[in-house]
N, CA, C and O atoms as a GROMACS GRO file, in nm:
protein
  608
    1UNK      N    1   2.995  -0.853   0.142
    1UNK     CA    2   3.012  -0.710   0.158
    1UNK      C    3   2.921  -0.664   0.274
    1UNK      O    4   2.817  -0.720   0.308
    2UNK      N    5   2.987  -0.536   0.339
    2UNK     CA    6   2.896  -0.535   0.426
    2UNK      C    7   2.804  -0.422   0.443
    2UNK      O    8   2.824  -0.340   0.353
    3UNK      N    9   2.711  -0.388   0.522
    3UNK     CA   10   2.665  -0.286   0.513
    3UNK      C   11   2.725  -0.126   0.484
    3UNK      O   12   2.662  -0.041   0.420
    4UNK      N   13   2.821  -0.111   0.528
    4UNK     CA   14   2.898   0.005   0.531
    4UNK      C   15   2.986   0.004   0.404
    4UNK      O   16   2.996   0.112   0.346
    5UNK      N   17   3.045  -0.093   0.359
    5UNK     CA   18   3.084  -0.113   0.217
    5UNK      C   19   3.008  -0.080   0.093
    5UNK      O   20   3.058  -0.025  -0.005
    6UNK      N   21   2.824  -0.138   0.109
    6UNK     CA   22   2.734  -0.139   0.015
    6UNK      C   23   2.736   0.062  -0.015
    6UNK      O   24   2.768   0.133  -0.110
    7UNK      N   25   2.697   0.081   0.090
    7UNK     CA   26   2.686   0.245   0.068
    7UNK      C   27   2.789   0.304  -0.004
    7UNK      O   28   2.783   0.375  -0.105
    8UNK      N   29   2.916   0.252   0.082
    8UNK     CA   30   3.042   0.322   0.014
    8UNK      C   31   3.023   0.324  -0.152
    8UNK      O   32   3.028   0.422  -0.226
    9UNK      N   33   2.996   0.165  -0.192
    9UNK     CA   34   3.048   0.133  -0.346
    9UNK      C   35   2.917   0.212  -0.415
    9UNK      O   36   2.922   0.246  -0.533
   10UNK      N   37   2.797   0.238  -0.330
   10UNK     CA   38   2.649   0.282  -0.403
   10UNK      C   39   2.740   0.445  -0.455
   10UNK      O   40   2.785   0.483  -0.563
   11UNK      N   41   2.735   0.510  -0.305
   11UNK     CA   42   2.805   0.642  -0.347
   11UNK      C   43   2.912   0.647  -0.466
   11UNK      O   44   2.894   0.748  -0.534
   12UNK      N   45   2.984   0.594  -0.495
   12UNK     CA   46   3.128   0.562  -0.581
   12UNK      C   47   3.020   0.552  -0.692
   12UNK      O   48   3.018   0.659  -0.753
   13UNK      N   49   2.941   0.474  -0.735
   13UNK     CA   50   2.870   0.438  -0.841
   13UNK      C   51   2.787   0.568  -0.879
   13UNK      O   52   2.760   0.600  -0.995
   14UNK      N   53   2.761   0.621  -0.794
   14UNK     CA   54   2.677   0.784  -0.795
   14UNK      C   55   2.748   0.859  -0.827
   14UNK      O   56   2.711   0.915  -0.929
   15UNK      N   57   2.822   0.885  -0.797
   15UNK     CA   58   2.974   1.025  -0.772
   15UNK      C   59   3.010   0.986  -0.907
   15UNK      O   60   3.012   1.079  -0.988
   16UNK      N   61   3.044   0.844  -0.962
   16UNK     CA   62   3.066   0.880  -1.160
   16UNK      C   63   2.972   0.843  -1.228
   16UNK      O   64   2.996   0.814  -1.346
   17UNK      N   65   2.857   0.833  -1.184
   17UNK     CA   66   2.777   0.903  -1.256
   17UNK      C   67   2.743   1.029  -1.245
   17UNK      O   68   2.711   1.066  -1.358
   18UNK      N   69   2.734   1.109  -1.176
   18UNK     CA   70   2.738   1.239  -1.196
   18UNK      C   71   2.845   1.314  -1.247
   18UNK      O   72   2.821   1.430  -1.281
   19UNK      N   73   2.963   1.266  -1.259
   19UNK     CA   74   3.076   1.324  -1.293
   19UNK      C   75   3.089   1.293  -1.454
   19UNK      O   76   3.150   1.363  -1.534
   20UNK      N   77   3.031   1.196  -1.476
   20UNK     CA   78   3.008   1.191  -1.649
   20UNK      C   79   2.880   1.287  -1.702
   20UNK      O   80   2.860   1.327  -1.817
   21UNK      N   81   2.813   1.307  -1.602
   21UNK     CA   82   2.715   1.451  -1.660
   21UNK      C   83   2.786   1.559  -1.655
   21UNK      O   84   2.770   1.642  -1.744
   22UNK      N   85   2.875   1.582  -1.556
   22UNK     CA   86   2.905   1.714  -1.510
   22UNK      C   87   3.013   1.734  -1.636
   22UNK      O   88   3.036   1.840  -1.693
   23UNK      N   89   3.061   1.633  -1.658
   23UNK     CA   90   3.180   1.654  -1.792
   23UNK      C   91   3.099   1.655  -1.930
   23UNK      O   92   3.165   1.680  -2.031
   24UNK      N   93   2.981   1.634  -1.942
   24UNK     CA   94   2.913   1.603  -2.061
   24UNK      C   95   2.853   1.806  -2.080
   24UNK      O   96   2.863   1.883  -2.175
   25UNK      N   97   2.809   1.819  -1.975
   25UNK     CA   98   2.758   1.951  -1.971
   25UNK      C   99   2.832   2.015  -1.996
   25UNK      O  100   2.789   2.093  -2.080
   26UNK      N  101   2.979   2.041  -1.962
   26UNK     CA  102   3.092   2.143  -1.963
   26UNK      C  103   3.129   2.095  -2.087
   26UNK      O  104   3.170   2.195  -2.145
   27UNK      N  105   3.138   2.006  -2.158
   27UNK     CA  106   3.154   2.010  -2.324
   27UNK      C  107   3.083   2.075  -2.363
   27UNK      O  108   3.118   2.175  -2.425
   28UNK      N  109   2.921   2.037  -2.338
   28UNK     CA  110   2.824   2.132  -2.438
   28UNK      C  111   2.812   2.260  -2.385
   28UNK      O  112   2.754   2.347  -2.450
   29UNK      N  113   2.842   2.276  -2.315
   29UNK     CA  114   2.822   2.452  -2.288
   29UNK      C  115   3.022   2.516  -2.368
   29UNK      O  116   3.076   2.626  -2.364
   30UNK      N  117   3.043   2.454  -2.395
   30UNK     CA  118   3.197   2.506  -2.425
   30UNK      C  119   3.163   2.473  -2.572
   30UNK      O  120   3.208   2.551  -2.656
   31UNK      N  121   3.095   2.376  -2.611
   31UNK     CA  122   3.057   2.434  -2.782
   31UNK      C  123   2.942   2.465  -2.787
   31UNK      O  124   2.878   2.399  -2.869
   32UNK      N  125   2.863   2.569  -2.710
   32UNK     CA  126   2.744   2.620  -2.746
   32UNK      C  127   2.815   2.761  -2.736
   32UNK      O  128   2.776   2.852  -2.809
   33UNK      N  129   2.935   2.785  -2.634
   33UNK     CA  130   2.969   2.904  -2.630
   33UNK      C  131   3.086   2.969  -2.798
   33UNK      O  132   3.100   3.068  -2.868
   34UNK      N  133   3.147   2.811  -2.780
   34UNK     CA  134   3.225   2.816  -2.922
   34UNK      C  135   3.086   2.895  -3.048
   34UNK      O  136   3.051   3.000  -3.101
   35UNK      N  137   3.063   2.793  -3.041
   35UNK     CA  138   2.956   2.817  -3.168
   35UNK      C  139   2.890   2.989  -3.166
   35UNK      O  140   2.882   3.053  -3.271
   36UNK      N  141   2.849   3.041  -3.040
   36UNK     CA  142   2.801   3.211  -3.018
   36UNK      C  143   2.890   3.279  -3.084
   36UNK      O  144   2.873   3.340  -3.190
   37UNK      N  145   3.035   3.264  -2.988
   37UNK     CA  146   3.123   3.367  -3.030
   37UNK      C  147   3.170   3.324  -3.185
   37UNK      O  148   3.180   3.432  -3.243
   38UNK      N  149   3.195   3.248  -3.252
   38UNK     CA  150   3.204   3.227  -3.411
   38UNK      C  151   3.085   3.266  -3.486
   38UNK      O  152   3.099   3.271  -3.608
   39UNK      N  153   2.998   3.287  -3.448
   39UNK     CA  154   2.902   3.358  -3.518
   39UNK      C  155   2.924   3.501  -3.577
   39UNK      O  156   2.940   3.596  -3.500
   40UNK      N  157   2.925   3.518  -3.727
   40UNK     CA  158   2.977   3.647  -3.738
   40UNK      C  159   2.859   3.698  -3.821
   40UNK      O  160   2.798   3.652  -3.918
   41UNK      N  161   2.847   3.835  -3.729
   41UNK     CA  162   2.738   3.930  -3.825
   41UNK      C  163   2.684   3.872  -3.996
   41UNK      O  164   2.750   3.801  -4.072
   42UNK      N  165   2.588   3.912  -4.013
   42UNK     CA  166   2.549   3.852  -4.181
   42UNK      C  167   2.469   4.014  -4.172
   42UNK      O  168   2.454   4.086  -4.073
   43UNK      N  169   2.431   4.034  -4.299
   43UNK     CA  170   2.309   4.149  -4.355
   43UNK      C  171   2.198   4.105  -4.260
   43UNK      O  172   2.130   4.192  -4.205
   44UNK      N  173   2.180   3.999  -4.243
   44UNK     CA  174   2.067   3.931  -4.183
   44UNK      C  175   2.057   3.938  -4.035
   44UNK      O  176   2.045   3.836  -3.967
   45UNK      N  177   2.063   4.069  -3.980
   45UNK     CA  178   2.103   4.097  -3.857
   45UNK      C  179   2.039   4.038  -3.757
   45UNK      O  180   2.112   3.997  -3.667
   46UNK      N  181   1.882   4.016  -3.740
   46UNK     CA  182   1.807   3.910  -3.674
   46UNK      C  183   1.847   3.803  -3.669
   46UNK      O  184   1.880   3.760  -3.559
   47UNK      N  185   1.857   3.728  -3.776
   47UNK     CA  186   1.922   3.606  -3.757
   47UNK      C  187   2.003   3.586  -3.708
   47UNK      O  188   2.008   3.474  -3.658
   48UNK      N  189   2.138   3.690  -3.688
   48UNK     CA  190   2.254   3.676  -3.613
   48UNK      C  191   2.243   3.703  -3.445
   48UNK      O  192   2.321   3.665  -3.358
   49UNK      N  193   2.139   3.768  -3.432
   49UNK     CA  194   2.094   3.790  -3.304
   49UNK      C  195   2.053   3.646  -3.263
   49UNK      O  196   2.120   3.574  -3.190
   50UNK      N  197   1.910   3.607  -3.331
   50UNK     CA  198   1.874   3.476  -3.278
   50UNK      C  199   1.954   3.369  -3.251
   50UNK      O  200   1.947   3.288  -3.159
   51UNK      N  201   2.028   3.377  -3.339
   51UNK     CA  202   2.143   3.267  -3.298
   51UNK      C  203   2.239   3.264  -3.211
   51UNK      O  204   2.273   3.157  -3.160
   52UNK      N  205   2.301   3.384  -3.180
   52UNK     CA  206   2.354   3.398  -3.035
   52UNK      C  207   2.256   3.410  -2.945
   52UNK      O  208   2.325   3.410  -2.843
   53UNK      N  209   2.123   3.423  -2.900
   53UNK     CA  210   2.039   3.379  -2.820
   53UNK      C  211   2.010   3.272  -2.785
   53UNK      O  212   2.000   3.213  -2.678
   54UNK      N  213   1.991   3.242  -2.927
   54UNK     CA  214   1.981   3.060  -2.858
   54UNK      C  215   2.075   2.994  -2.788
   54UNK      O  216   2.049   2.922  -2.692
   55UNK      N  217   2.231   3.023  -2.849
   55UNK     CA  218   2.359   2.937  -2.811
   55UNK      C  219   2.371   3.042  -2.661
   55UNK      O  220   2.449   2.986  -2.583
   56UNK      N  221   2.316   3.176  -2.599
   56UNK     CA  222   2.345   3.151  -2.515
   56UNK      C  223   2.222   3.093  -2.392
   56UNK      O  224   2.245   3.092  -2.271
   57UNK      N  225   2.113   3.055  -2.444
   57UNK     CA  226   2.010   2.994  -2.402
   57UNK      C  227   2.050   2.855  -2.375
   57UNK      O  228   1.988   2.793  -2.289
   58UNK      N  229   2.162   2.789  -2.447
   58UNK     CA  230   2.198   2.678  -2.413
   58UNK      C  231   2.359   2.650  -2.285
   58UNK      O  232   2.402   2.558  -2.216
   59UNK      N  233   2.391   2.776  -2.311
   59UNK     CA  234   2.537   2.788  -2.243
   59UNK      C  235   2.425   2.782  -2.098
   59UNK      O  236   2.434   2.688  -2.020
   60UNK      N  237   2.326   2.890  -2.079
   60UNK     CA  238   2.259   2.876  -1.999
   60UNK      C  239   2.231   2.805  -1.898
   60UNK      O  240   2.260   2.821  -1.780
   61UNK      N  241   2.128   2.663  -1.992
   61UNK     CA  242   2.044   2.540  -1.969
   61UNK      C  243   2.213   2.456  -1.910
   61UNK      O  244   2.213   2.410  -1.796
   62UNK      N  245   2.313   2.447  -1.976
   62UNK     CA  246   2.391   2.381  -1.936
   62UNK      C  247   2.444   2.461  -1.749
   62UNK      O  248   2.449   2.419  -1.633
   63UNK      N  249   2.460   2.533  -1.788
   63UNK     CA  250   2.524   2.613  -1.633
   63UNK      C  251   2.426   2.566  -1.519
   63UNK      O  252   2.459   2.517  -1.411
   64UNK      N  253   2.266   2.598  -1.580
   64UNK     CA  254   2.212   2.560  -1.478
   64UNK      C  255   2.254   2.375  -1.364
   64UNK      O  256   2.280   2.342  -1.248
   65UNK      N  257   2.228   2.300  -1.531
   65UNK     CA  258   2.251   2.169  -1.472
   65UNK      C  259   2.367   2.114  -1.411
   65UNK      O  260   2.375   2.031  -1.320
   66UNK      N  261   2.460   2.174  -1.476
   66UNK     CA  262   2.629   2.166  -1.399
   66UNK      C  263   2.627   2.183  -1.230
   66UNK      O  264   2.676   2.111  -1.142
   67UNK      N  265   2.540   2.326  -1.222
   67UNK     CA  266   2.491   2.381  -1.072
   67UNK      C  267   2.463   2.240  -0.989
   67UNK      O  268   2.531   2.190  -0.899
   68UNK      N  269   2.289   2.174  -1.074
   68UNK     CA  270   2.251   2.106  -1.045
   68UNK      C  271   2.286   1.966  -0.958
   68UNK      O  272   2.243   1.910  -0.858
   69UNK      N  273   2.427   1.935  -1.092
   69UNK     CA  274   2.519   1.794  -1.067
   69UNK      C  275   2.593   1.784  -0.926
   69UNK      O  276   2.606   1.690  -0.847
   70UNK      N  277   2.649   1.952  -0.922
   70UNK     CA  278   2.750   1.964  -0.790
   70UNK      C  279   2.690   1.990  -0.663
   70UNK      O  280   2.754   1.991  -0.558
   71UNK      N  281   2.514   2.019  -0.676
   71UNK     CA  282   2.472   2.016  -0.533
   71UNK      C  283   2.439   1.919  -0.541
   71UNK      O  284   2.459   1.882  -0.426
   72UNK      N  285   2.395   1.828  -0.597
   72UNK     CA  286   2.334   1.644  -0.580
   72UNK      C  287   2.500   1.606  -0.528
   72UNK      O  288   2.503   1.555  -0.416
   73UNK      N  289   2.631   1.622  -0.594
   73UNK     CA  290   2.735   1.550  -0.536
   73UNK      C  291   2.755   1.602  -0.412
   73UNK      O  292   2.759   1.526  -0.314
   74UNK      N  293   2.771   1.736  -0.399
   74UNK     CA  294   2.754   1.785  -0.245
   74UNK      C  295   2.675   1.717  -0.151
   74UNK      O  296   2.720   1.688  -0.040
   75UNK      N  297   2.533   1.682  -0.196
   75UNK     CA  298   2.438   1.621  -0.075
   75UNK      C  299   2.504   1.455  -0.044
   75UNK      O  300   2.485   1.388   0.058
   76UNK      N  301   2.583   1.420  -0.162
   76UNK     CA  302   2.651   1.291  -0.152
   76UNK      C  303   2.705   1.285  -0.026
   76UNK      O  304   2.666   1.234   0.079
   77UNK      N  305   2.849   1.379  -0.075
   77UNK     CA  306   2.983   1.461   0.042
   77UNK      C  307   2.864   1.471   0.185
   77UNK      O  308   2.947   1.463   0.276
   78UNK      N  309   2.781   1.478   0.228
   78UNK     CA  310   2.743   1.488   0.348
   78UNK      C  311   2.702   1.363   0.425
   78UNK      O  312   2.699   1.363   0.548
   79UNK      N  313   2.670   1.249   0.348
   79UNK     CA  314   2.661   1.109   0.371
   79UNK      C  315   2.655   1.081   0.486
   79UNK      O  316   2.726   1.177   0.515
   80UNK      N  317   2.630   1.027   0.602
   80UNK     CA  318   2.743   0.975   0.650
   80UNK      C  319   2.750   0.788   0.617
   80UNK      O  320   2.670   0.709   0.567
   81UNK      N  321   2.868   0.779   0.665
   81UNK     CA  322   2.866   0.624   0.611
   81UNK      C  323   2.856   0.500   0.748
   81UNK      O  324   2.827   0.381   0.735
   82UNK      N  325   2.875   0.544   0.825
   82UNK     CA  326   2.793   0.523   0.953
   82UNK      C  327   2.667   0.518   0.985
   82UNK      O  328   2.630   0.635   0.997
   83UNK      N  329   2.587   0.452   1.003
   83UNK     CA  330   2.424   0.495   1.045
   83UNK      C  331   2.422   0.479   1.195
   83UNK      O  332   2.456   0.365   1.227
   84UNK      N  333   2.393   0.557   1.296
   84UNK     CA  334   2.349   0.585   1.458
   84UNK      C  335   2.214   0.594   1.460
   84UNK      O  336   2.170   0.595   1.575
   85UNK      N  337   2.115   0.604   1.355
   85UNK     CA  338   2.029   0.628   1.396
   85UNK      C  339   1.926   0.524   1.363
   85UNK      O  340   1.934   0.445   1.270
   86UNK      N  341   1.817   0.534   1.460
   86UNK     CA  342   1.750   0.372   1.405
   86UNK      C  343   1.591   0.466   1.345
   86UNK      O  344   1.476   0.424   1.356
   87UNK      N  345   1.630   0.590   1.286
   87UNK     CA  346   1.532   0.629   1.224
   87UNK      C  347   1.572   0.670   1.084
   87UNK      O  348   1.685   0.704   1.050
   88UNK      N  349   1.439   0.661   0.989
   88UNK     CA  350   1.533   0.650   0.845
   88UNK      C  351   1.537   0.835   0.846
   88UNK      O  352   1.450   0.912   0.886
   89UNK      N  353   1.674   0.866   0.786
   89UNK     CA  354   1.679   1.002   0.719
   89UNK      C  355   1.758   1.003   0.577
   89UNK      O  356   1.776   0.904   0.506
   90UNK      N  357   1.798   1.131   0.552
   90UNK     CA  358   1.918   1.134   0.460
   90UNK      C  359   2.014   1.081   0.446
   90UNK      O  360   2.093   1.128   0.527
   91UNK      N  361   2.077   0.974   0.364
   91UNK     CA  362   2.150   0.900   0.393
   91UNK      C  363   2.137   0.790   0.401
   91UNK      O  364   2.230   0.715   0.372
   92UNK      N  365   2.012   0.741   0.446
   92UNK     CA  366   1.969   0.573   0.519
   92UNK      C  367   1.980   0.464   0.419
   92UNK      O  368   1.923   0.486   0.311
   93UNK      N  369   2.025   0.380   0.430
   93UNK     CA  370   2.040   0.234   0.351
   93UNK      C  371   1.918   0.203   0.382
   93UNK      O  372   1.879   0.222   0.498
   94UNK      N  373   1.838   0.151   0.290
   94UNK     CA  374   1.720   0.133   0.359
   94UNK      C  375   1.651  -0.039   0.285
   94UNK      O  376   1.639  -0.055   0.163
   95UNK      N  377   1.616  -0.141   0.379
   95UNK     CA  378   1.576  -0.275   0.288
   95UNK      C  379   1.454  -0.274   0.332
   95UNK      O  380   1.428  -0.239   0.447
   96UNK      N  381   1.341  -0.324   0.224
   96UNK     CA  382   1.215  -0.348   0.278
   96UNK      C  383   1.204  -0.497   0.184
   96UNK      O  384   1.297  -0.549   0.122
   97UNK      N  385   1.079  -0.540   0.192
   97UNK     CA  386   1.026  -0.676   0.168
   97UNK      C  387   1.032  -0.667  -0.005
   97UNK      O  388   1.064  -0.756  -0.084
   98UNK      N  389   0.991  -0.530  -0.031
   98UNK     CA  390   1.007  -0.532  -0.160
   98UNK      C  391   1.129  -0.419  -0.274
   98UNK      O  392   1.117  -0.367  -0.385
   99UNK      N  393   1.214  -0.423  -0.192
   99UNK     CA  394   1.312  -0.326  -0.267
   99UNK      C  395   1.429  -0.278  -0.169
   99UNK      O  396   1.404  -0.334  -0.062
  100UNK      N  397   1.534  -0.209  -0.156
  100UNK     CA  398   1.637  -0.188  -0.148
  100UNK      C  399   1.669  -0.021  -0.190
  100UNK      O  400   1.669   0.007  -0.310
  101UNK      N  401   1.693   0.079  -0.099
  101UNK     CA  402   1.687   0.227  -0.101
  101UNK      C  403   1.749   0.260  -0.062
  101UNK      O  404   1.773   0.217   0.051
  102UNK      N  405   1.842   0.378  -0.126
  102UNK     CA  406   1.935   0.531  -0.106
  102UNK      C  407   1.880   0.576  -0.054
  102UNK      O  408   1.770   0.546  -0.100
  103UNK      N  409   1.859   0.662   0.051
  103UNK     CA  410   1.804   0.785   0.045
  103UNK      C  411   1.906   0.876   0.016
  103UNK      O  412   2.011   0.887   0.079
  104UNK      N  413   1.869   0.944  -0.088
  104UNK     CA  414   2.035   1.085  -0.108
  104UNK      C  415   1.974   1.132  -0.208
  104UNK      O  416   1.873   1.192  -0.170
  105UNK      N  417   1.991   1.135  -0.357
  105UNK     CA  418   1.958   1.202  -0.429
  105UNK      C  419   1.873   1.128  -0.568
  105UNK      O  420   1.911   1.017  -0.608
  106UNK      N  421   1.762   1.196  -0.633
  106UNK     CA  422   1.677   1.129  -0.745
  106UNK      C  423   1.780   1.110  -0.877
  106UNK      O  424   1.832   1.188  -0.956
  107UNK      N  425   1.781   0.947  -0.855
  107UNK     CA  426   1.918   0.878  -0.966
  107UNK      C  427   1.785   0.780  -1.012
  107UNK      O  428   1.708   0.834  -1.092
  108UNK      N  429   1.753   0.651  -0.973
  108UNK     CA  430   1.664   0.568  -1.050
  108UNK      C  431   1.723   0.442  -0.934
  108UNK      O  432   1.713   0.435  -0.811
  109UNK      N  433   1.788   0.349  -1.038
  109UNK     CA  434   1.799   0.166  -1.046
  109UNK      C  435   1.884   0.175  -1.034
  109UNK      O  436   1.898   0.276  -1.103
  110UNK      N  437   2.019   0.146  -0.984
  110UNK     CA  438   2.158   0.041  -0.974
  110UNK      C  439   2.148  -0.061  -0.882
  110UNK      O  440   2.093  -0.076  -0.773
  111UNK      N  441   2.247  -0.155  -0.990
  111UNK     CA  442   2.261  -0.293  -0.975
  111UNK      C  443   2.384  -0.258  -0.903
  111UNK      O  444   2.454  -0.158  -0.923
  112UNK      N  445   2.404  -0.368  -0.803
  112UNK     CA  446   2.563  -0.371  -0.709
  112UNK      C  447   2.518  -0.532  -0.650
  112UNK      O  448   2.425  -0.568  -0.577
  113UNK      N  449   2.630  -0.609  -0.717
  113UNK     CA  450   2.635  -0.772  -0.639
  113UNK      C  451   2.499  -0.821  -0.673
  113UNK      O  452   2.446  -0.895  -0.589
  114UNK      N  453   2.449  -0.801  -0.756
  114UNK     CA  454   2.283  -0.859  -0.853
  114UNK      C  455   2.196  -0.834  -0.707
  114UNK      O  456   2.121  -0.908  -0.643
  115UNK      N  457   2.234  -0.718  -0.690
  115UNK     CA  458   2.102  -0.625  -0.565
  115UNK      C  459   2.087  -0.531  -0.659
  115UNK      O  460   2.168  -0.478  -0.736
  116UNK      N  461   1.913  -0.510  -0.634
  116UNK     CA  462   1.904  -0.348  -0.755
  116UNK      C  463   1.890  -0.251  -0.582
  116UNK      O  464   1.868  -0.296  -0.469
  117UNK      N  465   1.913  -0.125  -0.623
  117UNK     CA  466   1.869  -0.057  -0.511
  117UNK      C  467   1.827   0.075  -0.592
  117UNK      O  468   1.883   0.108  -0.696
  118UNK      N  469   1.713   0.152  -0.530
  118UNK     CA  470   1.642   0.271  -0.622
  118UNK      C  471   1.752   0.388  -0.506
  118UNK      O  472   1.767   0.376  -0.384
  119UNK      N  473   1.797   0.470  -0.575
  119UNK     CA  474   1.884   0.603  -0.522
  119UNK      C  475   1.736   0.685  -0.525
  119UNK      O  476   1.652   0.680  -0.615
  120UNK      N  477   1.730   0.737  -0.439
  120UNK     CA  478   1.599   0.826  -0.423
  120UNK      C  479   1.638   0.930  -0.381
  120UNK      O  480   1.756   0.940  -0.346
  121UNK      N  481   1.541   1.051  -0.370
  121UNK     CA  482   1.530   1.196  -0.307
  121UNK      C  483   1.456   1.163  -0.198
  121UNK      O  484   1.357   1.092  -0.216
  122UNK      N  485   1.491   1.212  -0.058
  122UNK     CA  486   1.432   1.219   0.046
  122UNK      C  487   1.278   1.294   0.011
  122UNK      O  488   1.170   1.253   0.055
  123UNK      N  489   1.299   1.413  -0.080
  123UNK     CA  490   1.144   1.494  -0.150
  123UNK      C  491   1.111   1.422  -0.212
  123UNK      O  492   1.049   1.484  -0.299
  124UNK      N  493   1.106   1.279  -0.243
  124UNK     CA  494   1.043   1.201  -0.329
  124UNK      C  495   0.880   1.136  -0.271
  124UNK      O  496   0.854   1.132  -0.151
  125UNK      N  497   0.804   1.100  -0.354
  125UNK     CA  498   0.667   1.070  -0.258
  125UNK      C  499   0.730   0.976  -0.167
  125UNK      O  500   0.728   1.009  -0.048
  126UNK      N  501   0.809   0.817  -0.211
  126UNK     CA  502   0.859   0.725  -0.135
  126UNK      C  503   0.909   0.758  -0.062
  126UNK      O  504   0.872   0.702   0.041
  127UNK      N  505   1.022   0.862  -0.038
  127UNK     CA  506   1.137   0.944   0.025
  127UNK      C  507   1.049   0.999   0.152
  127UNK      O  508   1.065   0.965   0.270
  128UNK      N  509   0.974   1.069   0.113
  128UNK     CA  510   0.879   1.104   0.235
  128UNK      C  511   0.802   0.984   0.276
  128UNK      O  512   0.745   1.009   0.382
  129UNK      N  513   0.791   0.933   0.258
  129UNK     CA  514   0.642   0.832   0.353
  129UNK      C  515   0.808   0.754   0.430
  129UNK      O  516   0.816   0.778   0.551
  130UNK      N  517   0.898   0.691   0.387
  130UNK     CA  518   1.034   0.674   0.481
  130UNK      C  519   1.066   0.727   0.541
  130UNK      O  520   1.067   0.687   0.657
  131UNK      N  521   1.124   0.879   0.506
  131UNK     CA  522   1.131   0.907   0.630
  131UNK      C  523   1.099   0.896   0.779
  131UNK      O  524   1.006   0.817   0.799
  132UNK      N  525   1.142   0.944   0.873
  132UNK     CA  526   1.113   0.915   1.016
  132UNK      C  527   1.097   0.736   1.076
  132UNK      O  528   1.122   0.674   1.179
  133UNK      N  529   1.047   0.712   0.954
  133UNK     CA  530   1.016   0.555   1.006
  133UNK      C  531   1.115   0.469   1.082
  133UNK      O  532   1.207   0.530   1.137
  134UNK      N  533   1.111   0.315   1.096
  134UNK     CA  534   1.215   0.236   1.182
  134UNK      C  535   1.194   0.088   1.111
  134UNK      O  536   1.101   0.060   1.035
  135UNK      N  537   1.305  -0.008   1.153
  135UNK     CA  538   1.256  -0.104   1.160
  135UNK      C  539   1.129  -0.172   1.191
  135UNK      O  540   1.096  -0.146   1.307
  136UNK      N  541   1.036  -0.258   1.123
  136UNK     CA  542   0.931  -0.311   1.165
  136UNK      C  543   0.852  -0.234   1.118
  136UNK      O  544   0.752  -0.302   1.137
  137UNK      N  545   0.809  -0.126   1.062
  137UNK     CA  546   0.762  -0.002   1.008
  137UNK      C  547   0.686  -0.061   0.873
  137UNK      O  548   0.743  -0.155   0.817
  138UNK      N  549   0.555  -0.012   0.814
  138UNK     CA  550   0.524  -0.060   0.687
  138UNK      C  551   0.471   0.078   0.624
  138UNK      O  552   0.386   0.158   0.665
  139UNK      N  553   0.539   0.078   0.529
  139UNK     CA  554   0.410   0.219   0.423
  139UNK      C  555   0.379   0.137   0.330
  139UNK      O  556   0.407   0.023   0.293
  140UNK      N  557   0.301   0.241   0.295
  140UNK     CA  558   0.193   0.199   0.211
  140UNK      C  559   0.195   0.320   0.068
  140UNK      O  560   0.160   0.438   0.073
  141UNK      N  561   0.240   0.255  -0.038
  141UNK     CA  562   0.279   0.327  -0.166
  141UNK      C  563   0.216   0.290  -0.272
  141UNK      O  564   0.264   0.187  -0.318
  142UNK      N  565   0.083   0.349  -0.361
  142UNK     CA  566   0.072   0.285  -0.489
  142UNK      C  567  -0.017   0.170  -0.451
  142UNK      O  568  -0.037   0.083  -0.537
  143UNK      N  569  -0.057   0.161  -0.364
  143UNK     CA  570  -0.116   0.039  -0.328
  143UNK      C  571  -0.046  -0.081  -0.294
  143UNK      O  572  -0.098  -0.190  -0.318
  144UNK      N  573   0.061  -0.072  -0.242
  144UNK     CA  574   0.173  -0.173  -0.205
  144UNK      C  575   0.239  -0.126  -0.095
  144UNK      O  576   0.298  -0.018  -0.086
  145UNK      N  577   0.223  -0.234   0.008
  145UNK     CA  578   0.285  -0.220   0.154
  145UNK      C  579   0.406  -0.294   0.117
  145UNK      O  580   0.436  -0.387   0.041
  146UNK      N  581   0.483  -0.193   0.227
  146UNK     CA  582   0.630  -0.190   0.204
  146UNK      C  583   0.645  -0.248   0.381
  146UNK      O  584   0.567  -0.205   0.466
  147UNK      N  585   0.736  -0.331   0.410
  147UNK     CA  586   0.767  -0.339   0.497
  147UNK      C  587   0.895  -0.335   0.560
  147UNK      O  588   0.967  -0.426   0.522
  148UNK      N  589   0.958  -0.241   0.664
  148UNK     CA  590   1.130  -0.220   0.671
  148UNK      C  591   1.187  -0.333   0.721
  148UNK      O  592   1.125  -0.373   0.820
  149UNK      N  593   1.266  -0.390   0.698
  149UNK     CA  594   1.335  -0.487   0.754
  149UNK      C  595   1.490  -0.520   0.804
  149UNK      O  596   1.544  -0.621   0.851
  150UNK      N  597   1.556  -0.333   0.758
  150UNK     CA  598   1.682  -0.325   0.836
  150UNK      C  599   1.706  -0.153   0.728
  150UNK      O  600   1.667  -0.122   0.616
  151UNK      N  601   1.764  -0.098   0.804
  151UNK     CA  602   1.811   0.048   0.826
  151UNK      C  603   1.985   0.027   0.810
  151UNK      O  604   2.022  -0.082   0.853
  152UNK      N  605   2.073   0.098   0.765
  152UNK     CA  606   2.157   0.117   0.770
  152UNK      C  607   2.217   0.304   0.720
  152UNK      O  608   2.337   0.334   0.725
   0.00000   0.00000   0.00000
């Protein structure tokens, strides 16, 4: 596989995973909203309050993260899958001596072809000390020098 492939299949691997959050959220906010509006008055009028507060405290928490899912897939959608530049940015495939890097959005570990590669945030501490850098380039993270050894 080749360089331009690896990204492709990384993104594909990203894009459903986020799309199984984004569908997980829009369930629970569709039975947190179920659950509000079935709530029917009791004598216990506080209680009926609190409880549509909470469920919409959660319709909420969900809206927010839904938000969340579709600007991380958005920053995906801007990719490019080409690299021109021999400096790392947004986007960059990135290999060093000790690991294998996204730069795009804060995901963790995937495995692709028994390669792990960490999906990172460019605002990440790692994300930043990469940036700008190049081939031949070393940071220094945690007490562990990293050394670049190809950009894509």
């Amino acid at each position: 596989m080749d360089l331009k492939e690896v990204k492709v299949k990384l993104i594909e691997l990203i894009k459903e995973d986020l799309k199984k959050k984004i569908e997980e959220m829009q369930k629970d906010f569709q039975l947190a909203r179920e659950s509000r509006n079935s709530d029917t008055k009791s004598s216990a009028g506080d209680k009926f309050e609190t409880g549509r507060e909470m469920m919409q405290k959660e319709m909420d928490k969900c809206s927010m993260m839904i938000d969340l899912y579709q600007n991380q897939w958005n920053t995906l959608d801007q990719i490019k899958l080409q690299n021109n530049s021999k400096f790392i940015d947004q986007g960059s495939l990135i290999f060093t001596d000790k690991g294998n890097y996204l730069l795009s959005i804060g995901l963790g570990k995937i495995e692709l072809e028994q390669q792990s590669y960490f999906i990172i945030s460019i605002d990440s501490p790692i994300g930043s000390l990469l940036k700008g850098k190049s081939i031949g380039d070393t940071i220094v993270f945690r007490d562990n020098s990293f050394k670049i050894t190809n950009i894509f």
